[in-house]
C-alpha positions in Angstrom: 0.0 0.0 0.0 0.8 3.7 -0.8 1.1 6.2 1.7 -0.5 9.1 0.5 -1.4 12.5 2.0 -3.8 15.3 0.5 -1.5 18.5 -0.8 -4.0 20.9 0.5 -3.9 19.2 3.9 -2.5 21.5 7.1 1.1 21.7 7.4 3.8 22.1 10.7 3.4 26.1 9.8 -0.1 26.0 10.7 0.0 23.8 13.7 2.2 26.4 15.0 -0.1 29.0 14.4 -2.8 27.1 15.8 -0.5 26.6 19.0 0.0 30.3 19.2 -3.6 31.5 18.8 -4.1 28.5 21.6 -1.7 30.0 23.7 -2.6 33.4 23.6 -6.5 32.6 24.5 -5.4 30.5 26.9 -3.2 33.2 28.9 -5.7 35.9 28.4 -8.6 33.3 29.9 -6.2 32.6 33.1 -5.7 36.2 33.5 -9.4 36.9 33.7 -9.7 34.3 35.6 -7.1 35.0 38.1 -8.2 38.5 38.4 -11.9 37.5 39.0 -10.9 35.0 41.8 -9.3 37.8 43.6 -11.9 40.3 43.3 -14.2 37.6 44.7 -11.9 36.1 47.5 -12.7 40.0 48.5 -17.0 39.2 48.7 -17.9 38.5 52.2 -19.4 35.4 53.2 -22.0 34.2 55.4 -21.8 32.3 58.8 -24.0 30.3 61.1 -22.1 30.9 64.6 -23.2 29.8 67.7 -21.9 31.9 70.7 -21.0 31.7 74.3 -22.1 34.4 76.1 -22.4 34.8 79.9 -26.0 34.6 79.1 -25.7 31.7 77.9 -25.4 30.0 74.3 -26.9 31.9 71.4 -26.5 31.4 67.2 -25.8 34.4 65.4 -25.7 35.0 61.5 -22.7 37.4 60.8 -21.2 38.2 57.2 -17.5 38.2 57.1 -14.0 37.8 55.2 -13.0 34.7 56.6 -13.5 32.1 59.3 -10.5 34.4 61.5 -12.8 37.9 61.0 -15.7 35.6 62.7 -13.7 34.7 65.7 -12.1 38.7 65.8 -15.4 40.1 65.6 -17.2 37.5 68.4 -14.3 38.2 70.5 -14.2 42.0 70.2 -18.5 41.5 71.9 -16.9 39.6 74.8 -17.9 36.2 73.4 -16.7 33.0 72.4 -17.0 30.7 69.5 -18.3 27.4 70.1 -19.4 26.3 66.4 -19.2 27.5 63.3 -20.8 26.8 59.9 -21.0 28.2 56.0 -24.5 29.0 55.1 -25.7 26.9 52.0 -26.0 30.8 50.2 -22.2 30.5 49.8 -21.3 27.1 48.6 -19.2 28.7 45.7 -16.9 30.8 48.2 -17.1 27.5 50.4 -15.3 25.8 47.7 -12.9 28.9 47.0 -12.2 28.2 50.9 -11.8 24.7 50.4 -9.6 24.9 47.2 -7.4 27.9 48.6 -6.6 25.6 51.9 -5.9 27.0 55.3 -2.5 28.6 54.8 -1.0 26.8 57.9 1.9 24.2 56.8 1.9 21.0 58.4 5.5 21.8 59.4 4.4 24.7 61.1 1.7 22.9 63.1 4.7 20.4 64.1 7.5 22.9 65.5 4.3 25.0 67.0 3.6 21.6 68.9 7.8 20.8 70.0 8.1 24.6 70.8 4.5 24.8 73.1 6.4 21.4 74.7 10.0 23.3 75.6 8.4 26.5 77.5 5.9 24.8 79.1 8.5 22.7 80.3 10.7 25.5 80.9 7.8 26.5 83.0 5.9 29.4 81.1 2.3 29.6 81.2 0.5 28.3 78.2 -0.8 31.4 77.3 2.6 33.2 77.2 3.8 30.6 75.3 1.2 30.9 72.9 2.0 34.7 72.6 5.5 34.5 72.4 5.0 31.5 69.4 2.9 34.5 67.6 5.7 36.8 67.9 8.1 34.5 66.6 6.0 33.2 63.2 7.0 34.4 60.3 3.5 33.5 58.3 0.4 35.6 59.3 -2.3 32.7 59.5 -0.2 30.6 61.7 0.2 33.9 64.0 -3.7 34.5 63.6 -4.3 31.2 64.5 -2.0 31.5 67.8 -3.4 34.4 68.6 -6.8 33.4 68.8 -5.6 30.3 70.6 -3.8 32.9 73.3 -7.5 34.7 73.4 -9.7 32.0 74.2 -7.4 30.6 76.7 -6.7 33.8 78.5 -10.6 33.6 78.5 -11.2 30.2 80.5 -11.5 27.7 77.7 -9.6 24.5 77.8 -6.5 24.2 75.3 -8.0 21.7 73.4 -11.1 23.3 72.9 -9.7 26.1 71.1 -7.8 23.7 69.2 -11.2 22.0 67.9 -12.2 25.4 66.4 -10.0 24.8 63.8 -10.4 21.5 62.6 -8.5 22.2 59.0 -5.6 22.9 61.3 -5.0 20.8 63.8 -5.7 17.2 63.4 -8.3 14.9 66.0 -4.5 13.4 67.1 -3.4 17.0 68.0 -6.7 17.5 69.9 -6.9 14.1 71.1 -3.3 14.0 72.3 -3.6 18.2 73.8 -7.1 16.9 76.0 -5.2 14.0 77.3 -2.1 15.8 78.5 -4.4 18.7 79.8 -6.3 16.2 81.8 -3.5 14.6 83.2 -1.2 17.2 84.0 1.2 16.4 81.3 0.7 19.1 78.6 4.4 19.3 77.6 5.0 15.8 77.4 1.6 15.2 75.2 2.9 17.9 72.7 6.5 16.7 72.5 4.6 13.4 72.0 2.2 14.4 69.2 5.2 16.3 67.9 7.5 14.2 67.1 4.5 11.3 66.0 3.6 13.8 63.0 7.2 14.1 62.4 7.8 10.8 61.6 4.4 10.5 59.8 5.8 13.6 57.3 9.0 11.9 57.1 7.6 9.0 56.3 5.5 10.1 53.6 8.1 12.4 52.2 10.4 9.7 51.5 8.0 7.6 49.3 7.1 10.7 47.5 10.6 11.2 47.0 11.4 7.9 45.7 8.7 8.4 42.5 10.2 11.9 41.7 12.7 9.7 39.3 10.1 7.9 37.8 7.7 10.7 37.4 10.7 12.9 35.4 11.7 10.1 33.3 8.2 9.0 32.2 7.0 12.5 31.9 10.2 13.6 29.5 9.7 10.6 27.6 5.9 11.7 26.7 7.2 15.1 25.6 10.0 14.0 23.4 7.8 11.3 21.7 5.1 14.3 21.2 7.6 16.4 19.9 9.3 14.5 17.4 5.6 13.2 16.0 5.3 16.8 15.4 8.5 17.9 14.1 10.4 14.5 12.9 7.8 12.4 11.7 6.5 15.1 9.4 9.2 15.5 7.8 10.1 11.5 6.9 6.4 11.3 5.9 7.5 14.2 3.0 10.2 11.8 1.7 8.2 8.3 1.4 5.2 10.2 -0.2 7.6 12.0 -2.9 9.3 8.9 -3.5 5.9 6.4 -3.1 7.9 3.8 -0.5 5.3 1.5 0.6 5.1 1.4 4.4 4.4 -0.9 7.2 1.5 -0.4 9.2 3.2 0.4 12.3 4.2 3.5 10.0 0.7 4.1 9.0 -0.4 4.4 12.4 2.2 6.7 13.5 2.1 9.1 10.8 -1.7 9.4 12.0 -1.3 10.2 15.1 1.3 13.0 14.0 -1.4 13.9 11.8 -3.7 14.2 14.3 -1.5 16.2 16.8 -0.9 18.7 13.9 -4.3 19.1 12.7 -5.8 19.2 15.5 -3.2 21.3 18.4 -6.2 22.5 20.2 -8.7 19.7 20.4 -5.1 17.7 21.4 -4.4 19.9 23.9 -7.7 20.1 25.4 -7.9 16.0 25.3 -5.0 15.9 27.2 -5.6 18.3 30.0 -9.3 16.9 30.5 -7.1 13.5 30.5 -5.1 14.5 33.3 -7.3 16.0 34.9 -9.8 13.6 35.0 -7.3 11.0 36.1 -6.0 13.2 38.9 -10.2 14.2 39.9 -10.5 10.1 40.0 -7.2 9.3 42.1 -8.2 11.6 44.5 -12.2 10.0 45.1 -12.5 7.7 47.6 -13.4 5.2 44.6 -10.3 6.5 42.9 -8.1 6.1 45.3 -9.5 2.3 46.8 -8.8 1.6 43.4 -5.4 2.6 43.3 -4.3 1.3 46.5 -5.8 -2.1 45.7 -3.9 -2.2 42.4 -0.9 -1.1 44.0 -0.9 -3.9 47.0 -0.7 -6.5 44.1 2.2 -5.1 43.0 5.3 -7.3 43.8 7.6 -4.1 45.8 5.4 -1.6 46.2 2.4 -4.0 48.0 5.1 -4.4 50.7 5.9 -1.0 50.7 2.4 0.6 50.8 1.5 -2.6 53.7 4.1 -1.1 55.9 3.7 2.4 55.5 -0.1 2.2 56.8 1.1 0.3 59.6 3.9 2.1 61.0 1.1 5.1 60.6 -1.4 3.0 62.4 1.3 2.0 65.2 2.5 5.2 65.8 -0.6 6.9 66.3 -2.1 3.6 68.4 1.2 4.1 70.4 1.5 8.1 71.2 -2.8 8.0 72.0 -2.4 5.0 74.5 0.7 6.7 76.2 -1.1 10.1 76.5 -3.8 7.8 78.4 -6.2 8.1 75.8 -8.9 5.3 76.1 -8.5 2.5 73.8 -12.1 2.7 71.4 -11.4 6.6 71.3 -7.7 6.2 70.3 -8.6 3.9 67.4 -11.7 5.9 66.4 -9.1 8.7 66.6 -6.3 6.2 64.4 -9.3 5.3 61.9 -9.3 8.5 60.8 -5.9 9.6 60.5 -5.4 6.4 58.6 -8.1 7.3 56.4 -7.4 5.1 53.7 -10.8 2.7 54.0 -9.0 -0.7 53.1 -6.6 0.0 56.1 -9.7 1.9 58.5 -11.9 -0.5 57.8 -9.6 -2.8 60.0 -9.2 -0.7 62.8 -12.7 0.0 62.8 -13.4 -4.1 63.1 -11.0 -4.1 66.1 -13.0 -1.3 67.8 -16.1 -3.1 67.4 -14.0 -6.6 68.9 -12.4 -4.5 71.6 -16.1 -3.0 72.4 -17.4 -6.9 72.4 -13.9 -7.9 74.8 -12.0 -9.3 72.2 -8.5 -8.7 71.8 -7.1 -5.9 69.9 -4.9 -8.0 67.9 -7.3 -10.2 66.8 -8.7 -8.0 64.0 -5.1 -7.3 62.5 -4.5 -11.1 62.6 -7.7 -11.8 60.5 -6.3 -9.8 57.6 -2.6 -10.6 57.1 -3.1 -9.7 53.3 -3.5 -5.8 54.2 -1.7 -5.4 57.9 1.9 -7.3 58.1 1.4 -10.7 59.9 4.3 -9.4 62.4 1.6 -6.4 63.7 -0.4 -8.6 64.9 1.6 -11.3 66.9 3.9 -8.0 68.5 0.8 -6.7 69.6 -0.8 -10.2 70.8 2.8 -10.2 72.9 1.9 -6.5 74.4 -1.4 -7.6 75.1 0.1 -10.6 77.1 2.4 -8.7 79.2 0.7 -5.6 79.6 2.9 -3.1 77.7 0.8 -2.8 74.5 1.6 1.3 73.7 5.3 0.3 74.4 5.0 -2.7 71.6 3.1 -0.1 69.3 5.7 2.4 69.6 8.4 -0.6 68.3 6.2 -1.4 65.7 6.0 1.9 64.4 9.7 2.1 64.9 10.7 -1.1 63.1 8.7 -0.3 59.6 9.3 3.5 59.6 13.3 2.0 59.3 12.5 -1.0 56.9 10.1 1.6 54.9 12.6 4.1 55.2 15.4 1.6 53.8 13.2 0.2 50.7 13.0 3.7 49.4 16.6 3.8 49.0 16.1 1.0 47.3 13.5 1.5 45.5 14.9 3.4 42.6 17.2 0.2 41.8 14.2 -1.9 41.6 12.2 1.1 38.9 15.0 1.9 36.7 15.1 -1.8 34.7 11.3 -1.6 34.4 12.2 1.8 33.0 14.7 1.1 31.0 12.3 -1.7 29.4 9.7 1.1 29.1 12.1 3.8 26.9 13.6 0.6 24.6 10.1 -0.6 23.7 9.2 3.2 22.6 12.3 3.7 21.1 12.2 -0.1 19.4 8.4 1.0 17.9 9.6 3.9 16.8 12.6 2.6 15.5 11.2 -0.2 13.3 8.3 2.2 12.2 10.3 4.8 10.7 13.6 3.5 10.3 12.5 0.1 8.0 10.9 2.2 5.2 14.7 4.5 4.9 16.2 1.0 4.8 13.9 -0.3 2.1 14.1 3.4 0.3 18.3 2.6 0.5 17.6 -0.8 -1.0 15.8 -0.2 -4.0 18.5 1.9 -5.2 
């Protein structure tokens, strides 16, 4: 068969006008865009906010900025905040909220938590500790955040019930872990506690992220080089067998295509692939998406191992700092449920609540799923069980896999780069033998 393409078809010239008209709509849309989110991140919304007065407990309605002009404004009328809701007429500026975050780091939350722990040790009140953390933050809605925390507990509330007023902040372990030190008498050592537990859990997480940087750059440059030389190589071979009539393969066929289809079509190609990438990242991140995901990715022969021990040493370590706080048991793994969060992994914790509320052991659940929680969990914990140390066995647990986890991602690059390797020579093989052959054939015939 004879490859053949029309004269009058579109050439590279105006695919790259196509690209720049694309490009300039696209900046000028952003721009608009940009500029309209900020003029309404400026629109005041509306809160349900129920009040504490020393009347009693009344809900107001009251029209601000931001969650933080709420708690300035119900402070400033001698008040306190005690809950706090979006009305349903601002679901659009909810999502605005939701999308623009809080503005407090998790790193920020951490050495606020290890710094709280030094002074009080050091014997400062909490409340001048909490001032003297405002003074020294450098970002303004961590210091508006200590500040209010200051306010309400120069006021009489408990620590950790200013804490729970900002549940996008501070974590049910932070709360969880603050109530039980405040009730106690151990503050400092609860915060040094929950300090160091997110710690690890960051660290944790930031070195499996780390370890698919390498893959993500290498499978990413790949996609762009094979785009660009379908639009700027392949073209230009296609121009030589259709002068000369060389018969190609099919494999050719196909390519030239899709290079035909990326030039003809820049902006339908472009739009494809955003609402592509998009769309995957939209599914990843639903809970169906991401059960999905995490199943796929247990089956896989390293990374099942690796994802195995990751929930667990989170599981552990939050089991492990709650019981040593003297958290009760079913509130500490309500409390571990949800920082877990993944439901394949909570769904576990959740049966061992329900055992523990029925006087079953706490191991028991983790031994009846050896496919999801490492068979080791549950026979350390069946040993802390025995001998009465189970938040001591936790805390080992946690230990051991944050180091094992912490070692395969070393590793882990070794065990990707063959399987990448194998991806770029079966690209460059298909491209090879699809545009390569027909020159070889061309060279033959004369």
């Amino acid at each position: 068969m004879v490859l053949r393409i029309e004269a009058g078809g579109a050439t590279k010239g105006d695919g790259k006008k196509t690209a720049r008209r694309l490009a300039a709509v696209a900046y000028l849309f952003i721009t608009r865009a940009t500029r309209a989110c900020a003029c309404y991140a400026t629109i005041e919304m509306r809160f349900r906010v129920t009040v504490r007065t020393s009347g009693g407990e009344e809900t107001r309605t009251i029209d601000a900025p931001s969650r933080f002009a709420v708690y300035e404004q119900v402070q400033k009328d001698g008040g306190t905040v005690v809950g706090l809701t979006e009305s349903n007429a601002t679901k659009l500026s909810s999502l605005l909220h939701a999308t623009l975050g809080t503005g407090v780091k998790n790193a920020e939350v951490i050495r606020m938590a290890k710094n709280l722990s030094a002074m009080l040790s050091a014997g400062l009140s909490l409340s001048r500790s909490l001032a003297v953390i405002q003074r020294q933050s450098g970002k303004r809605k961590m210091a508006e955040v200590t500040a209010h925390l200051a306010q309400t507990v120069e006021k009489g509330s408990s620590f950790h019930e200013a804490l729970a007023q900002y549940p996008k902040v501070f974590p049910p372990l932070f709360i969880s872990m603050a109530q039980a030190g405040e009730e106690s008498g151990s503050l400092a050592e609860a915060l040094n506690t929950v300090g160091i537990q997110m710690e690890h859990t960051s660290e944790l997480i930031r070195k499996v992220k780390g370890a698919m940087i390498y893959p993500s750059i290498v499978i990413s440059a790949v996609i762009i080089i094979a785009i660009l030389m379908l639009m700027y190589v392949v073209p230009v071979l296609t121009k030589t067998f259709v002068s000369l009539h060389v018969k190609v393969p099919l494999a050719t066929r196909v390519i030239v295509a899709i290079s035909n289809m990326l030039i003809n079509n820049v902006a339908l190609t472009l739009l494809v692939l955003v609402g592509v990438v998009g769309g995957g990242i939209a599914f990843i991140r639903s809970a169906r998406g991401s059960a999905l995901v995490l199943r796929a990715s247990l089956l896989m022969p390293a990374i099942g191992e690796l994802v195995r021990e990751t929930y667990a040493a989170r599981a552990a370590r939050t089991l492990s700092s709650l019981l040593s706080a003297g958290v009760p048991v079913l509130e500490a793994l309500s409390i571990t449920k949800a920082v877990v969060h993944a439901p394949l992994f909570a769904n576990i914790i959740e049966e061992a609540e329900t055992g523990v509320r029925k006087g079953e052991p706490l191991s028991s659940a983790f031994a009846a799923h050896p496919n999801v929680y490492p068979l080791l969990m549950s026979d350390m914990l069946s040993v802390g069980e025995e001998t009465g140390k189970v938040a001591q066995m936790l805390g080992q647990i946690a230990e051991f896999y944050e180091n094992d986890v912490a070692e395969k991602t070393k590793d882990l690059s070794t065990i990707i780069e063959p399987l990448l390797m194998l991806f770029i020579g079966t690209m460059v093989g298909i491209f090879a033998v699809a545009m390569i052959a027909p020159i070889y054939q061309l060279s033959s015939a004369f």
